[in-house]
C-alpha distance (Angstrom), angle and dihedral (degrees) to the residues before:
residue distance angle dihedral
X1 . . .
X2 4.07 . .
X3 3.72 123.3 .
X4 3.66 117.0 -139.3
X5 3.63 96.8 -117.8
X6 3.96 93.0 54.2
X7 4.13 87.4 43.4
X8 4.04 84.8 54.1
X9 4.09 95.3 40.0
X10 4.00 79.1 70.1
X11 3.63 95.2 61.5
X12 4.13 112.0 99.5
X13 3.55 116.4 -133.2
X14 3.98 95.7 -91.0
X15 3.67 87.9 55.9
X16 3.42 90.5 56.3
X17 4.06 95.1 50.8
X18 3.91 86.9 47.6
X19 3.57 102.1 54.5
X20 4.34 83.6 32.7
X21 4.38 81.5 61.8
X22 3.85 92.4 38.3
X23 3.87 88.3 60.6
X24 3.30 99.3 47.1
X25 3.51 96.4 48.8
X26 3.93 90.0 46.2
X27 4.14 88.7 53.0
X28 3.50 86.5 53.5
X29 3.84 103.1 46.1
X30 3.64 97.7 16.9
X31 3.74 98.5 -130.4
X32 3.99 119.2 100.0
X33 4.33 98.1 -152.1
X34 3.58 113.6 -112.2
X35 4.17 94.1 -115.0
X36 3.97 86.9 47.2
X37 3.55 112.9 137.6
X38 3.43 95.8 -141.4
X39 3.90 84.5 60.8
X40 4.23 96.3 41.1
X41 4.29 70.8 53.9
X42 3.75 99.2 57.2
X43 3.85 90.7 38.7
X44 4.29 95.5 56.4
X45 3.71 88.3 34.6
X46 3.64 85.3 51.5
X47 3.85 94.0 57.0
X48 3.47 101.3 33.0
X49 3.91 92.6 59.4
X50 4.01 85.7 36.7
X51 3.81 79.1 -130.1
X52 4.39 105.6 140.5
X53 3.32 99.4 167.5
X54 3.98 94.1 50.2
X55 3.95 101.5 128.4
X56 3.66 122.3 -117.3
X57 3.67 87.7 -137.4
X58 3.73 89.8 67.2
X59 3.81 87.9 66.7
X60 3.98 96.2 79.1
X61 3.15 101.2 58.6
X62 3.74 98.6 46.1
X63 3.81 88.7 48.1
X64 3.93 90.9 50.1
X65 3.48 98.0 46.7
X66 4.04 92.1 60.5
X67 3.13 91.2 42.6
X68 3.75 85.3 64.6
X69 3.33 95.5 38.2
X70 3.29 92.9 62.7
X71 3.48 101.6 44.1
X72 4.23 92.6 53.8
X73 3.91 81.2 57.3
X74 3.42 94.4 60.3
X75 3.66 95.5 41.7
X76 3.92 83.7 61.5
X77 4.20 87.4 -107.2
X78 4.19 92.9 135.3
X79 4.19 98.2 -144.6
């Protein structure tokens, strides 16, 4: 089984600033495009953890908190 913050550790930096643009978008429409990233995401995550019932919602916050992650890192802030 893979954990959702391992699954999201794979992502490369680009990735990240998709899915980061996809979100905002879907918080301010309210609909997440069926070729999103962010949702091809949730769907392999999905199978690899043979989780189906994981929420998309869950995605977000996953997604944000590498993001962050990341950018403490760079910022010398050893996380």
């Amino acid at each position: 089984m893979i954990y959702l913050e391992k699954f999201i550790e794979q992502f490369t930096d680009e990735e990240l600033e998709k899915c980061f643009i996809e979100i905002y978008e879907w918080r301010k429409v309210g609909v997440l495009p069926t070729d999103a990233l962010t949702r091809k995401a949730w769907n392999d995550y999905k199978k690899q953890s043979q989780n189906e019932s994981f929420p998309i919602h869950a995605m977000p916050e996953a997604i944000f908190f590498e993001i962050c992650k990341r950018k403490y890192r760079e910022d010398g802030i050893n996380v």
